[in-house]
C-alpha positions as CSV (number, residue, x, y, z in Angstrom):
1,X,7.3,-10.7,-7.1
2,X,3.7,-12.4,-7.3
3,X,2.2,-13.1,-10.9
4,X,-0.5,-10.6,-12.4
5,X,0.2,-8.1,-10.5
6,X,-1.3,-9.9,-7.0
7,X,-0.3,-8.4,-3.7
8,X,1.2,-10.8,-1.0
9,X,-0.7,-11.3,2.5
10,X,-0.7,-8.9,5.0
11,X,-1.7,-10.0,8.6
12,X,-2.7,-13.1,6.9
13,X,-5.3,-11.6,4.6
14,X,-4.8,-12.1,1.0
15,X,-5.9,-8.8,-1.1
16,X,-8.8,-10.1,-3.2
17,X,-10.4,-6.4,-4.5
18,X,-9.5,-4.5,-7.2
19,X,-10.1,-0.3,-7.3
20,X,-9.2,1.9,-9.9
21,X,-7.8,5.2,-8.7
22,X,-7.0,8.5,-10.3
23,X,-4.1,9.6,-8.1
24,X,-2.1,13.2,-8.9
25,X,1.6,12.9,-10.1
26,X,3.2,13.9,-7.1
27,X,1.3,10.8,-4.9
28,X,2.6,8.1,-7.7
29,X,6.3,10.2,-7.1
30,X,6.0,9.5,-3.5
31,X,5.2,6.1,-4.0
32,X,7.7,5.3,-5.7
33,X,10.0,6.9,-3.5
34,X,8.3,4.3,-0.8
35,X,9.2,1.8,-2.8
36,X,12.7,2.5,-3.7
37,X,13.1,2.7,-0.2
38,X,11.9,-0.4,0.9
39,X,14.4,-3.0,2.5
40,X,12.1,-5.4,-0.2
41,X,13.3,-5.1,-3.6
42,X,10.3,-6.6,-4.1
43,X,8.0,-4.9,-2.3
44,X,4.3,-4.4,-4.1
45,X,2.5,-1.2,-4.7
46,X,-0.7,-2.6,-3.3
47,X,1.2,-3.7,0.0
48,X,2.5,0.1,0.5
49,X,-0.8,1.4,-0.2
50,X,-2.6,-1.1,2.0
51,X,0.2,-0.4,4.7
52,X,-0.3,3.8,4.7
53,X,-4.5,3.4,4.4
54,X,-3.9,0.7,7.6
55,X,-1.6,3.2,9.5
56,X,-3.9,6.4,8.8
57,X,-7.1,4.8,9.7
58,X,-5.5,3.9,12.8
59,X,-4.2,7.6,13.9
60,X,-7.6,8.7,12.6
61,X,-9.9,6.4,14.8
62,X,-7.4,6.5,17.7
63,X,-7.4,10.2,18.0
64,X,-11.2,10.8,17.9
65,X,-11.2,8.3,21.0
């Protein structure tokens, strides 16, 4: 795991900006589940986050193309 909480790369980006979210109980429970489920034991809340925002903006911008 990376100290304080950081986030490791993605795509050779570092994660740099810290957001404060109110999310409801049943996002943080799928979440979790991600992360559970994740072949990385280690695998950072930040990076699945980052991951699912990447993947949805994509099928968002692709499909009003």
């Amino acid at each position: 795991p990376i100290a304080n909480g950081a986030a490791p790369q993605i795509d050779g980006e570092t994660p740099s900006i810290r957001r404060c979210y109110i999310l409801r109980e049943s996002t943080i429970r799928k979440i979790n589940e991600l992360k559970m489920m994740d072949n990385d034991i280690n695998v950072c809340v930040s990076t699945i986050v980052d991951l699912a925002i990447d993947y949805y903006h994509r099928n968002i911008t692709s499909s009003n193309n």
